[in-house]
Structure formats: C-alpha cells, structure tokens
C-alpha positions as CSV (number, residue, x, y, z in Angstrom):
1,X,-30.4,-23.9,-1.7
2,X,-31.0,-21.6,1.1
3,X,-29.1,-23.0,4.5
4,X,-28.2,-20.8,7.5
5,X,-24.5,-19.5,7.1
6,X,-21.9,-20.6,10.1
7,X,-21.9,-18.1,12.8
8,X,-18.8,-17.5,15.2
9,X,-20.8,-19.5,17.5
10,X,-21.1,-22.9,15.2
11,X,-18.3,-25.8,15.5
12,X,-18.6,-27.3,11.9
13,X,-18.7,-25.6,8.7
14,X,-21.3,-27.6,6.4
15,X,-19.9,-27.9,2.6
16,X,-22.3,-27.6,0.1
17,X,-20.7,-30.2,-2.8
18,X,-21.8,-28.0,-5.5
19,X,-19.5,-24.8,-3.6
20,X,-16.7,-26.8,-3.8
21,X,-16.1,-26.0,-7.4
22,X,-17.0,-22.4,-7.2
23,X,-13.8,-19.8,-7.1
24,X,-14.0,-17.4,-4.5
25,X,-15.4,-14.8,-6.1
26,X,-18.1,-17.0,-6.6
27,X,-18.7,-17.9,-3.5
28,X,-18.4,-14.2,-2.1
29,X,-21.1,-13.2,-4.6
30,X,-23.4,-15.9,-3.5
31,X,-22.9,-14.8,0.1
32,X,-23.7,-11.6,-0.5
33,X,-26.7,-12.7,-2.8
34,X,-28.0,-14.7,0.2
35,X,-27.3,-12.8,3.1
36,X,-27.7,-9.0,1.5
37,X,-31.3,-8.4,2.3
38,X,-30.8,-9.4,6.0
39,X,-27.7,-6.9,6.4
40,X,-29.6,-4.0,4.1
41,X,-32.5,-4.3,6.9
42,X,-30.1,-5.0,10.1
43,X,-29.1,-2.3,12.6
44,X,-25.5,-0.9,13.4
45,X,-25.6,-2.8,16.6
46,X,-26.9,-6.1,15.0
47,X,-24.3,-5.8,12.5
48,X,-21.3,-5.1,15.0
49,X,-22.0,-8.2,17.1
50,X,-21.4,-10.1,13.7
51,X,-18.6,-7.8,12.2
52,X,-14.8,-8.6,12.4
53,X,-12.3,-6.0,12.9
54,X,-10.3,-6.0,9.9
55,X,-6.7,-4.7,10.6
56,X,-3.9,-4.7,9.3
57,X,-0.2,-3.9,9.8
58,X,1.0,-2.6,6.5
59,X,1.0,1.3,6.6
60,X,1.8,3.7,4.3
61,X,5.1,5.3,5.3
62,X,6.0,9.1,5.9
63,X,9.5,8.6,4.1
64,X,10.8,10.3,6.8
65,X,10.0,7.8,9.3
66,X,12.6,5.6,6.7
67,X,15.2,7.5,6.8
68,X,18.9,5.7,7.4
69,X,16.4,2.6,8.3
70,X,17.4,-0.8,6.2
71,X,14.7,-2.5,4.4
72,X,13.9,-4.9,1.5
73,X,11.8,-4.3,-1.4
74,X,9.2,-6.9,-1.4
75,X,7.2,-5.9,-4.1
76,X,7.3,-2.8,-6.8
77,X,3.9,-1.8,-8.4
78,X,3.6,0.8,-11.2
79,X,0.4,2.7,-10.6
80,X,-1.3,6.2,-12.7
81,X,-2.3,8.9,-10.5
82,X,-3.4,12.5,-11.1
83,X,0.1,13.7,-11.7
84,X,0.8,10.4,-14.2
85,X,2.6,7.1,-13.2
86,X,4.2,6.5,-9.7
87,X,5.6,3.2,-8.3
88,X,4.0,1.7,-4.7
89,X,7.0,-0.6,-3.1
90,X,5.8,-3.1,-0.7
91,X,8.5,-3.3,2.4
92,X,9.7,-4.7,4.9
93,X,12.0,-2.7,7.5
94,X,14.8,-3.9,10.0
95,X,12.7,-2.3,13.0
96,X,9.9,-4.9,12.1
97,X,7.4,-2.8,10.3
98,X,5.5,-3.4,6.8
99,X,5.2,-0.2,4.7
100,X,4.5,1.0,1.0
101,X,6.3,3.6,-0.3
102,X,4.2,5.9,-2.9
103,X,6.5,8.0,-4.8
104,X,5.9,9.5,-8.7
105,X,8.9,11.9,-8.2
106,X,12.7,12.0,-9.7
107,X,13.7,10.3,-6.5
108,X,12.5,6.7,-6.0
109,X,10.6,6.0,-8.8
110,X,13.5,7.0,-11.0
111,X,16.0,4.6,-9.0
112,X,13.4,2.1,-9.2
113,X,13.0,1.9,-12.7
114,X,16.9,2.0,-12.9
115,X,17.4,-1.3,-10.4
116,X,14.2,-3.1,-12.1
117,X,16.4,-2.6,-15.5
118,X,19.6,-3.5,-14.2
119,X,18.0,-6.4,-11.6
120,X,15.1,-7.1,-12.4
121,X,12.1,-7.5,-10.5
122,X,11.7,-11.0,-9.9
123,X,13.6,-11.0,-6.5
124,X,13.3,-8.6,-3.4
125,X,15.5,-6.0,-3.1
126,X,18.0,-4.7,-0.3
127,X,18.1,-1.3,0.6
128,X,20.4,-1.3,3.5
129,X,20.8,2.4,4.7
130,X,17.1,3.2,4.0
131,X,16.0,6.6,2.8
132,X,17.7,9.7,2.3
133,X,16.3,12.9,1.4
134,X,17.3,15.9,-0.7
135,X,16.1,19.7,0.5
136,X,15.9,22.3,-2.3
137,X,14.7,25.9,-2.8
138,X,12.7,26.8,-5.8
139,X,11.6,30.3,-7.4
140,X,8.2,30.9,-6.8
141,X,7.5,32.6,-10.1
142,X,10.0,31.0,-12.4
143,X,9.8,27.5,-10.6
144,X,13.3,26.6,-11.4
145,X,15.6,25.4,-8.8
146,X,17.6,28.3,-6.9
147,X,19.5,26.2,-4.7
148,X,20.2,24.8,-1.3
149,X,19.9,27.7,0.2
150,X,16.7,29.5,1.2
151,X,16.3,33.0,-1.4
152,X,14.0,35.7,-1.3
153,X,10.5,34.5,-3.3
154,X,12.0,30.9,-3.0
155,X,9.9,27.5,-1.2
156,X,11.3,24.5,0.0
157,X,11.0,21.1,-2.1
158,X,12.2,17.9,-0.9
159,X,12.9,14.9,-2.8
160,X,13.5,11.3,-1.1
161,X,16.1,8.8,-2.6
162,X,16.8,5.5,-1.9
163,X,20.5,5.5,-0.4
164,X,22.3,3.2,-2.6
C-alpha cells in the first residue's frame, strides 16, 4: 500500500498493522523500495533539505593520542585484513572520548589474545595507564631488529603495548 512517508515536518507517525511484524531490515528494504525512484530522480539540494547529518563520536585512535591515558575495553573484535587477522577494541577513555584501537601487530593484539585467555571476554576490561609504545631500529636489507639505537642502513619501527 503506497502512503506518503512521515516528513520532519508531520506530528504522528501512521503504523501500517501489517509493518508491525516486519524486522527492520524489512522495513528498511521496503522504504527504500518505495521511496528509491523519487531519490534516484531528486537533486543534491532536494535531497539535503530531507538528509540528516549522521555523526558520530567514536573515532579511530592515533595510539599515540593513548598514550599513559586510562581506558576500558568495551568491546574486542577479531577482524582479516591484508596483512591477516587484527583485533578492533572498542573504548572508552578517562578524558571522555570513544575510540577503536586497530592493531594486527606483536603489541596489542598479542596482549589481547593473552587477557581474552586468561579473562575472558565477556566483561570490559581496564587498562589503567593506557598505551605505551616501543621504538626500534631495523636493518633495511636484512630486516632483522638492530636495536634501540638508530644504525647506518637501519629505519625506525614502533610497536604500541597496552601498559599492564
């Protein structure tokens, strides 16, 4: 049944019964369904007077930003990227921010997995002196670890570390 949709401008809502029992997948694909030829025909400017601003306040973080800063581990997903698996951490920080924390390296996602087998991951997790980081020189043609200490044909690698 073809109806117009609400508009920012409407008071009430009208329920269709039969909606009521679709999930909201359902009900997003039956929006889009009816209202897809209108917004494949409308302008930029039509569509930005109906358009919401969608923002939100999760960021990813620059680890060094994290640094000696507390926060708690909200949620720890395991994710494949082009250089294999890494873990995304959902947190929150003492200073009032919401980050995710991508990391694939012998850092993080190596103390991760050790705190998921130890704790679990079925509560958040503390990490109250933040971030720490690890600076490194590597060969460039043998790629093998020279040191802390900067050596001639050697680059600078740094790894991040939770600071338990």
């Amino acid at each position: 049944m073809a109806r117009k949709l609400p508009t920012k401008t409407d008071d009430v809502e009208v329920v269709d019964p039969d909606e009521e029992e679709l999930s909201t997948y359902e009900k997003l694909e039956k929006l889009q369904r009816e209202r897809l030829p209108q917004i494949e025909q409308a302008s930029f400017d039509d569509l930005l007077n109906e358009a919401v601003v969608a923002e939100s306040d999760v960021s990813v973080a620059e680890k060094e930003t994290l640094l000696g800063v507390p926060f708690i581990i909200r949620r720890i997903n395991v994710n494949t990227g082009n250089f294999g698996l890494f873990v995304s951490l959902t947190c929150a920080t003492k200073d009032g921010r919401t980050v995710v924390i991508n990391d694939g390296s012998t850092g993080i996602a190596a103390q991760i997995g050790e705190l998921v087998k130890k704790y679990g991951d079925e509560k958040p997790i503390l990490i109250s002196k933040g971030l720490r980081k690890s600076v490194y020189y590597v060969d460039q043609d043998t790629r093998k670890v020279v040191g802390k200490k900067p050596r001639p044909n050697s680059f600078q690698q740094v790894t991040y570390y939770l600071a338990i």
